[in-house]
C-alpha positions as CSV (number, residue, x, y, z in Angstrom):
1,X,48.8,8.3,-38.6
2,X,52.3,7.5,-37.5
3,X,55.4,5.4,-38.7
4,X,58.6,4.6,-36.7
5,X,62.0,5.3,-38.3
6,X,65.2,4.4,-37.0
7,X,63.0,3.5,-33.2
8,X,61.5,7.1,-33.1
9,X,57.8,7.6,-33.5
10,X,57.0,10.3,-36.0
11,X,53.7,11.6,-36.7
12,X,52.6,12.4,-40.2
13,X,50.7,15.8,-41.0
14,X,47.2,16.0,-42.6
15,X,49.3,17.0,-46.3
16,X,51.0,13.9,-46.1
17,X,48.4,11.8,-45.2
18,X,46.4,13.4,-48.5
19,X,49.6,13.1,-50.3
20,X,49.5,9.6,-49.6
21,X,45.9,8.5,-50.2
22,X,46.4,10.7,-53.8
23,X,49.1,8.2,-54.6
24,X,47.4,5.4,-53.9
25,X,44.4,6.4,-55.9
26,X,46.1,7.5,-58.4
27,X,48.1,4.6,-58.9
28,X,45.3,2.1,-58.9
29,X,43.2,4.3,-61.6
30,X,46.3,4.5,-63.6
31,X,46.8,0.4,-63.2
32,X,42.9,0.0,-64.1
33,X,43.4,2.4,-66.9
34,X,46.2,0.0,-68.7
35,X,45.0,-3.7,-67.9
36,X,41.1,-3.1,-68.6
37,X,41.8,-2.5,-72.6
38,X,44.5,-5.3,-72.4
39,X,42.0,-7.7,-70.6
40,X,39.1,-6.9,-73.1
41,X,41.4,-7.4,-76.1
42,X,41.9,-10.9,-75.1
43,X,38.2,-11.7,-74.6
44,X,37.7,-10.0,-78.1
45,X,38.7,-10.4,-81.6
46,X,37.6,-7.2,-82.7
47,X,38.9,-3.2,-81.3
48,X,36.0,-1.7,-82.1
49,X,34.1,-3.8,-78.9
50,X,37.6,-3.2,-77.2
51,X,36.7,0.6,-77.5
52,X,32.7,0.7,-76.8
53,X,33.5,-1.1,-73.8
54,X,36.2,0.8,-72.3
55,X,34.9,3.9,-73.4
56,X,31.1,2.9,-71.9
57,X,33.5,3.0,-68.3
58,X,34.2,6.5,-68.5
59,X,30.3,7.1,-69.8
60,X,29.1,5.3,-66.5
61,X,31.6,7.5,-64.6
62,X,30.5,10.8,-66.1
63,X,26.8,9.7,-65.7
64,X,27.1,9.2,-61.9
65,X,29.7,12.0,-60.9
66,X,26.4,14.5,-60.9
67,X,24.1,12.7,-58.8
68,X,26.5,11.5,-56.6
69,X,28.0,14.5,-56.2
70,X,24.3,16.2,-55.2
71,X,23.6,13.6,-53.2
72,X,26.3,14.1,-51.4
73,X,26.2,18.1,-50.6
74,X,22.8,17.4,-49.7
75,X,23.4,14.4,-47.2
76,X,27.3,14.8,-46.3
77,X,29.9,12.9,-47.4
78,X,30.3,10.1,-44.5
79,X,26.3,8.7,-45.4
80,X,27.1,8.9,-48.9
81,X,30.1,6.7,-48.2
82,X,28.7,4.5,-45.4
83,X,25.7,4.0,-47.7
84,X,27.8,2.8,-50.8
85,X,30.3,0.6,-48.6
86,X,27.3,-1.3,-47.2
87,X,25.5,-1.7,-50.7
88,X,28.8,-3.0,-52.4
89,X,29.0,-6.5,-51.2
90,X,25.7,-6.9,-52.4
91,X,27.0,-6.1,-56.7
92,X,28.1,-9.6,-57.4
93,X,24.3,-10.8,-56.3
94,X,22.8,-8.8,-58.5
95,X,25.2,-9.0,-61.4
96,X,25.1,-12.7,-61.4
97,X,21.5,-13.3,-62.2
């Protein structure tokens, strides 16, 4: 990866690069984090529901962290990634019936 300041090429090192992608992440769980109890609280009257379903989020991601995390020392991370990139499209079909 490479950017060009002031018309030289610079190349970025693989801490960077990491430094970068931690940001990102970071910043979009931290975005998630705020506007999923805001966006349930307007779809619901009570805070109790605003709760159970924010809290069943982290549940979900607690549930999956194992397995996944198996599956992947046991198969590597790229087919574990490849795998759930190609099934992701299909969600909303399922989800909508």
């Amino acid at each position: 990866m490479s950017f060009r300041l002031h018309g030289k090429l610079i190349e970025l090192s693989g801490v960077f690069k990491a430094a970068i992608v931690s940001f990102i992440a970071i910043l979009a769980l931290g975005i998630y984090d705020f506007i999923l109890p805001v966006f349930t609280e307007g779809q619901s009257d009570s805070f109790a529901i605003v709760g159970i379903i924010v809290s069943l989020v982290f549940v979900a991601s607690l549930l999956s962290e194992i397995p996944i995390g198996l599956a992947v020392d046991k198969y590597g991370r790229i087919k574990i990634i490849r795998k759930a990139s190609f099934s992701l499209p299909f969600y909303p079909l399922h989800s909508a019936q």
